[in-house]
C-alpha positions as CSV (number, residue, x, y, z in Angstrom):
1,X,-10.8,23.3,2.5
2,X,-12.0,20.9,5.4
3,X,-10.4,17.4,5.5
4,X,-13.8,16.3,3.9
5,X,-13.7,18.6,1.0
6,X,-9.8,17.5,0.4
7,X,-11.2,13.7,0.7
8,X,-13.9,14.3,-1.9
9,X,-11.9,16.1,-3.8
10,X,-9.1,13.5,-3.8
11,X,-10.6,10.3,-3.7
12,X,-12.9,10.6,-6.9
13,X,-13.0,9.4,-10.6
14,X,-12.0,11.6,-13.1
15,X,-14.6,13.9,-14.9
16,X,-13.7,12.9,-17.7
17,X,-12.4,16.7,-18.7
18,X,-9.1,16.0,-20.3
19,X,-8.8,18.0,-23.0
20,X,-5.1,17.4,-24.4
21,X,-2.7,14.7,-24.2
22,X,-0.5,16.7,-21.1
23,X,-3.9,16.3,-19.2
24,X,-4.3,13.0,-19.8
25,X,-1.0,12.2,-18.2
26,X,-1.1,13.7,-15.6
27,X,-4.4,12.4,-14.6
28,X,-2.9,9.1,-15.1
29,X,-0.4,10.5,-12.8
30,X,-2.9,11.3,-10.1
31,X,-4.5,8.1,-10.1
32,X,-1.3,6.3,-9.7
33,X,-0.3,8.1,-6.3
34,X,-3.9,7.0,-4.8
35,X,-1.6,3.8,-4.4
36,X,-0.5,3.1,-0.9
37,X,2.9,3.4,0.1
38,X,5.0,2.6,3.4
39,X,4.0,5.4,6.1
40,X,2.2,6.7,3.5
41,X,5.5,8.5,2.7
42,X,4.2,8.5,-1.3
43,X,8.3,7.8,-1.9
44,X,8.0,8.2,-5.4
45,X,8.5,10.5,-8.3
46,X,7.3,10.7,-11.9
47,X,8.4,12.0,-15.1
48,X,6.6,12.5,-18.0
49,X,7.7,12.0,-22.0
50,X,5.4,11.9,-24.7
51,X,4.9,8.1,-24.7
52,X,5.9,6.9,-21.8
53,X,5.9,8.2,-17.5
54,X,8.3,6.6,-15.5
55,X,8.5,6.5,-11.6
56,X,11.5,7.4,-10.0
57,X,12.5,6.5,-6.1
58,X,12.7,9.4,-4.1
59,X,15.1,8.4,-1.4
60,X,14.3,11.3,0.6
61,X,11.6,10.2,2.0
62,X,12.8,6.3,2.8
63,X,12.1,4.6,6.0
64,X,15.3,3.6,7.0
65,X,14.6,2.2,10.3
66,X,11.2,-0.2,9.6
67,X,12.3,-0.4,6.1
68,X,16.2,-0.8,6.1
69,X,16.8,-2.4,2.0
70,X,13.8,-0.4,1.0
71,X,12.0,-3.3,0.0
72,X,8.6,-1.6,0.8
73,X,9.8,1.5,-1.0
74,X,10.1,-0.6,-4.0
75,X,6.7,-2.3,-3.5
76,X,5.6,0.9,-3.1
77,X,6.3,2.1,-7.0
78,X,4.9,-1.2,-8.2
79,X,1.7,-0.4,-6.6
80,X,1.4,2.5,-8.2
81,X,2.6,1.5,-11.6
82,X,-0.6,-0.9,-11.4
83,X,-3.2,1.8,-10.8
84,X,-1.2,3.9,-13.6
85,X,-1.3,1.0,-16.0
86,X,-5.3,0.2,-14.8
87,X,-5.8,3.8,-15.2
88,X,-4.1,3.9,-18.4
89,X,-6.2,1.1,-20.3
90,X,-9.6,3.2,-18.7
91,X,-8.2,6.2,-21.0
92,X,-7.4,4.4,-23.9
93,X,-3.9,3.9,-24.0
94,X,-2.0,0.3,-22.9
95,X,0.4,0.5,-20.4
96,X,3.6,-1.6,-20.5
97,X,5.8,-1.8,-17.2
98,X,8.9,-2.6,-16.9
99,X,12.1,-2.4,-14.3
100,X,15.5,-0.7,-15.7
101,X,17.3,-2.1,-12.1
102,X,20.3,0.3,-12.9
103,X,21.5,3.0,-9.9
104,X,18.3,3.6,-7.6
105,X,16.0,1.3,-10.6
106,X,12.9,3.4,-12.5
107,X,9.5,1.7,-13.7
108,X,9.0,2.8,-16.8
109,X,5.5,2.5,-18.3
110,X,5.4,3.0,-21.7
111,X,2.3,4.1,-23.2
112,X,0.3,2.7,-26.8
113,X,-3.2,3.9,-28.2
114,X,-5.9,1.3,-27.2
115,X,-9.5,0.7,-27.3
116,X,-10.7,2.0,-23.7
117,X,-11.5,-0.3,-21.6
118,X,-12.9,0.4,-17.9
119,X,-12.3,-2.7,-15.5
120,X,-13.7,-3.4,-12.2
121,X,-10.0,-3.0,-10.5
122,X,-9.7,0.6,-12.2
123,X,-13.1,1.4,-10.4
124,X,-12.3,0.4,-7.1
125,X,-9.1,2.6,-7.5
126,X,-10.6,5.5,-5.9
127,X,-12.4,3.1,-2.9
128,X,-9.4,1.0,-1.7
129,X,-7.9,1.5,1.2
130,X,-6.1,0.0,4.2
131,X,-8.8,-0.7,6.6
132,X,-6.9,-0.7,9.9
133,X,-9.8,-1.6,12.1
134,X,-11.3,-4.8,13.4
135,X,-13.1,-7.2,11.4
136,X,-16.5,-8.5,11.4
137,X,-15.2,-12.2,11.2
138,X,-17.4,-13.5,8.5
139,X,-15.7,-16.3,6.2
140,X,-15.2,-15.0,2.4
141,X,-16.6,-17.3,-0.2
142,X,-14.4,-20.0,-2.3
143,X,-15.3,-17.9,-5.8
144,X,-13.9,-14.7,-3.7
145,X,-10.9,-16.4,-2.6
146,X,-10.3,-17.8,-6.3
147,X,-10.7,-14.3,-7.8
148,X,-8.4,-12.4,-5.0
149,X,-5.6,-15.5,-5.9
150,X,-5.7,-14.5,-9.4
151,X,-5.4,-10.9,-8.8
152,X,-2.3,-11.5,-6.4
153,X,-0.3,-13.7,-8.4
154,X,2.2,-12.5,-10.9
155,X,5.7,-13.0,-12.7
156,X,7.7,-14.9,-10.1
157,X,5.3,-14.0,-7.5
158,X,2.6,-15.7,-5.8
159,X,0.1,-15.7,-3.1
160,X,-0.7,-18.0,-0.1
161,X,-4.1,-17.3,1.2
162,X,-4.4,-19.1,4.6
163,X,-8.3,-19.4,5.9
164,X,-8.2,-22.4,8.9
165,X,-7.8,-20.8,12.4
166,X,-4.5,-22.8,12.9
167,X,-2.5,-21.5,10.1
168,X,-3.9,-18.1,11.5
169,X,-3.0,-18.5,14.6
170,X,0.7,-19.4,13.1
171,X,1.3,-16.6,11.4
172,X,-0.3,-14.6,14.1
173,X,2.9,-15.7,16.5
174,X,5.2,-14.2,14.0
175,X,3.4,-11.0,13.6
176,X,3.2,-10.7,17.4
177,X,7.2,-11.5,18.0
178,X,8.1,-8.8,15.5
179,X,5.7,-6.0,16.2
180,X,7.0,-6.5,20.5
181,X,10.5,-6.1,18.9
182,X,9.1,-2.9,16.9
183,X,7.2,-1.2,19.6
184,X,10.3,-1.3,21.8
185,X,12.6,0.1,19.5
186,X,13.1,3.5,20.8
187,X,14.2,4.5,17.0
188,X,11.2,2.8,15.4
189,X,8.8,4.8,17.9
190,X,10.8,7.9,16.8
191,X,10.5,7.4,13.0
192,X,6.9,6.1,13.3
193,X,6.3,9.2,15.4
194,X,7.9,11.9,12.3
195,X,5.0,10.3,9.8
196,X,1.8,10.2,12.1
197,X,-0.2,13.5,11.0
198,X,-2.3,13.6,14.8
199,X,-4.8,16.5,13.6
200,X,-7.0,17.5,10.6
201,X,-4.9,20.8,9.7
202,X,-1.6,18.8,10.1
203,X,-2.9,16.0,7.5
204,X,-4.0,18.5,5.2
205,X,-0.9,20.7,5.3
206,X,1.3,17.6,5.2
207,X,-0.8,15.3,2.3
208,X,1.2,12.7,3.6
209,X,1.7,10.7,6.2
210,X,-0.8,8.1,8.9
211,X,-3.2,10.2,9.4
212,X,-4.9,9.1,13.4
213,X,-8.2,8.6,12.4
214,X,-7.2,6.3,10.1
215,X,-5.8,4.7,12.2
216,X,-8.6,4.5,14.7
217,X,-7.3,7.1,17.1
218,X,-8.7,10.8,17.6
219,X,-7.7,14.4,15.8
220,X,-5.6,15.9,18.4
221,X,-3.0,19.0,18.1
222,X,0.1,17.9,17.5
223,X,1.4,18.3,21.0
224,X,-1.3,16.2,22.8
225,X,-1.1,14.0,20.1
226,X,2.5,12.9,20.2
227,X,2.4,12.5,24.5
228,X,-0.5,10.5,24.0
229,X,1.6,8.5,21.1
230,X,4.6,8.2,23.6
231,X,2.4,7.3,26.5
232,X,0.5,4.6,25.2
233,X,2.2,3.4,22.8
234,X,3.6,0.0,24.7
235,X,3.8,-3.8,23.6
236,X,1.3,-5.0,25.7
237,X,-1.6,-2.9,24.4
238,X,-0.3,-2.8,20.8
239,X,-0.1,-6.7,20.8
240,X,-3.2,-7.1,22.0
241,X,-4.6,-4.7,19.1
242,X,-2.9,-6.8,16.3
243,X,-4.3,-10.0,17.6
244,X,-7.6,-9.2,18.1
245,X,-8.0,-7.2,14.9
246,X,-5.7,-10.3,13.1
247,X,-8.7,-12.6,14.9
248,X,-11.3,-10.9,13.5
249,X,-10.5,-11.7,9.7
250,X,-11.4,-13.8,7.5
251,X,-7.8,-15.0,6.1
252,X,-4.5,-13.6,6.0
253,X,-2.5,-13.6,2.4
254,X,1.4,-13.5,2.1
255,X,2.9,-12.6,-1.2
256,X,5.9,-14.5,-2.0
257,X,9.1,-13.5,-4.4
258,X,11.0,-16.1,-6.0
259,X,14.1,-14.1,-6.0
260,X,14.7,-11.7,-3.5
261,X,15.9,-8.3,-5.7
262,X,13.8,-4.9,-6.0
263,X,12.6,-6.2,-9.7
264,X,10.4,-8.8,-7.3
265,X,9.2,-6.3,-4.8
266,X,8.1,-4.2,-7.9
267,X,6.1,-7.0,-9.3
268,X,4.7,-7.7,-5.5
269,X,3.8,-4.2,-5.0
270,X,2.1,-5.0,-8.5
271,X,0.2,-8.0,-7.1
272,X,-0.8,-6.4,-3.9
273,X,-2.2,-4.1,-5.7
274,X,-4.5,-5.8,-7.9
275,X,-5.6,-8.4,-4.9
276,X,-6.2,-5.0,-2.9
277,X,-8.3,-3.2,-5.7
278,X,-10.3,-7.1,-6.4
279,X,-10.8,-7.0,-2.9
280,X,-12.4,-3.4,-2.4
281,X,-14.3,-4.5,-5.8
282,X,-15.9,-7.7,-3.4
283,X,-16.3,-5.3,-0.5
284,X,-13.7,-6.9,1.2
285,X,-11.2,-5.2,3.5
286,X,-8.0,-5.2,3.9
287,X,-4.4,-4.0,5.9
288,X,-0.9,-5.0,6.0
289,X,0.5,-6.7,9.0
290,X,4.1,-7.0,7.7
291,X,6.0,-7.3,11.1
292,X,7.5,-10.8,10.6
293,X,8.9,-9.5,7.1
294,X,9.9,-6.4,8.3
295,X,12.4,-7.9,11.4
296,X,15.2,-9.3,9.7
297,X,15.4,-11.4,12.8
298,X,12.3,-12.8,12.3
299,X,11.8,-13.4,8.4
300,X,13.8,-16.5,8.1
301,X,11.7,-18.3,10.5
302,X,8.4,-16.8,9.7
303,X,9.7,-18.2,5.7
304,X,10.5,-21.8,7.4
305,X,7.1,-22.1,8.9
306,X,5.6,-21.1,6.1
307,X,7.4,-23.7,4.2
308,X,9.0,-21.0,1.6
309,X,12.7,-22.2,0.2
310,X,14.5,-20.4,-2.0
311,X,12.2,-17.3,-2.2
312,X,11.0,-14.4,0.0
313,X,7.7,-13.4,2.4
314,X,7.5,-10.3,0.5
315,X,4.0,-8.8,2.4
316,X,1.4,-10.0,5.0
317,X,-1.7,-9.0,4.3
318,X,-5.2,-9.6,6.8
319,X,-8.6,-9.3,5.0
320,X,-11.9,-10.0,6.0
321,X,-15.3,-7.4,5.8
322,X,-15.4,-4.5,8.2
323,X,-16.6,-0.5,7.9
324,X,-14.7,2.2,6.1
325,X,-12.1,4.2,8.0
326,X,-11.2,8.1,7.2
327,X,-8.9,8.4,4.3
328,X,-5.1,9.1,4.4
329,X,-4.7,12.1,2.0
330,X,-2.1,12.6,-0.7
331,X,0.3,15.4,-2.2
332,X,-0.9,16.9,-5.7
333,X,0.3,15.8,-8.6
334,X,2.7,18.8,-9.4
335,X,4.6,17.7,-6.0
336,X,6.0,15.0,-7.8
337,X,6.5,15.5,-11.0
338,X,10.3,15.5,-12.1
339,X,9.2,17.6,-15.4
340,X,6.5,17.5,-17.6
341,X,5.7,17.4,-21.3
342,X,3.5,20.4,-23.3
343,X,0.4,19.5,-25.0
């Protein structure tokens, strides 16, 4: 298949043909890696029992350099426990999530018969994405602001969503001291490099990975691809990227853990989740810009001018209205199952 078959085959709604219990799961399964994750490294596993999947870490495919405590690896399997759990309720089964923190941590989602019930988050599943593009600058409404707070807050996590140019403009220092740090670390460019998929046939091949059109950049082989990468790939350029795509939105929302432990960046990943699926619902874009909480050298400052004690910047997030960018693709289903249960 084309990369536009393997979108439209990917990013869809079920048909509703699920004829046993084993098919059920694993199309819950399939919804749940439509979640985003770091890199788009998809750094999780799942295994299936008869009333319950859990999702496992898989450490092989960490981040180690842009992601050193795997604190976004850990968001990671919280967003996807959401769009299993959404997905879940849509099927007619409840979803309960919860953390077992011992050796690498699971979520476990344990599964209960329930009427069906097919939410406006759940719908947008399939149409979220991370628009990394610029904005068209228009302001979002005070009822949209109140309904993208309420999906982003959870249990010891919440949301500030900042609006006035000024506070912008603050956070927009912090994301612009970080990212000059990450763009001149040689071993950032290096591991950045290993999970950009430059050409059509490489995405596809891969199902993982940033993708360059998404990104904004052209399908190239491989080989042109990665000397353009190393060429122009500099501070200056990239800087000027962030701000003026950070300028063009309407707000910027950071997601905030009261404790600082991978129980919390599960329930963030939770929270971005639903405030990214209530977004796409509004028509509302958005894409991270986690720089300042990213550089260890940069967090506790980015925190103090936020005015957060005792807790932790967990995600940056800009969002504003803007045009649909080509999708990122993922692996199939049976590429990450640990095992699986018979009908």
């Amino acid at each position: 298949m084309n990369y536009e078959q393997v979108v439209r085959d990917l990013w869809r709604h079920g048909d509703g043909q699920v004829p046993d219990h084993a098919a059920r799961l694993k199309e819950l399964i399939r919804y749940a890696t439509l979640a985003p994750s770091g890199h788009n490294t998809q750094c999780w596993r799942f295994r299936i029992a008869e009333d319950a999947i859990t999702i496992l870490p898989d450490l092989t495919r960490r981040t180690p350099v842009v992601d050193p405590d795997d604190h976004h690896l850990y968001v990671s399997l919280g967003c996807a426990a959401e769009n299993l759990s959404l997905a879940a309720r849509a099927l007619g089964m409840q979803g309960e999530v919860t953390f077992n923190a011992e050796g690498a941590g699971e979520v476990r989602v344990t599964l209960a018969p329930c009427q069906p019930e097919v939410t406006p988050l759940f719908e947008a599943i399939p149409a979220r994405q991370c628009s990394r593009t610029d904005y068209d600058g228009s302001p979002i409404t005070d009822e949209e602001l109140h309904l993208l707070q309420a999906a982003g807050t959870g249990h010891g996590v919440s949301i500030s969503l900042l609006t006035e140019k000024k506070a912008i403009e603050n956070v927009l220092e912090y994301v612009l001291q970080a990212n000059g740090l990450q763009v001149g670390n040689r071993a950032f460019r290096q591991e950045l490099e290993t999970w950009i998929r430059f050409g059509d046939h490489e995405a596809i091949k891969a199902g993982d990975g940033l993708f360059a059109r998404s990104m904004g950049s052209p399908a190239t082989p491989r080989w042109l691809g990665r000397w353009l990468f190393r060429t122009l790939f500099r501070q200056g350029a990239e800087n000027a990227k962030v701000a003026r795509q950070v300028r063009s939105s309407a707000g910027i929302a950071v997601f905030i853990s009261q404790a600082d432990d991978r129980a919390h960046w599960v329930e963030a990943g939770r929270c971005y989740q639903r405030f990214a699926l209530q977004a796409t619902a509004l028509g509302i874009c958005n894409a991270f810009i986690n720089q300042p909480v990213e550089e260890a050298s940069v967090r506790p400052a980015f925190a103090e001018a936020l005015g957060i004690v005792g807790g932790r910047p967990d995600l940056v997030v800009r969002f504003g209205r803007g045009k649909a960018m080509p999708r990122s693709l993922r692996r199939p289903v049976e590429a990450v199952l640990v095992s699986s249960v018979s009908a």
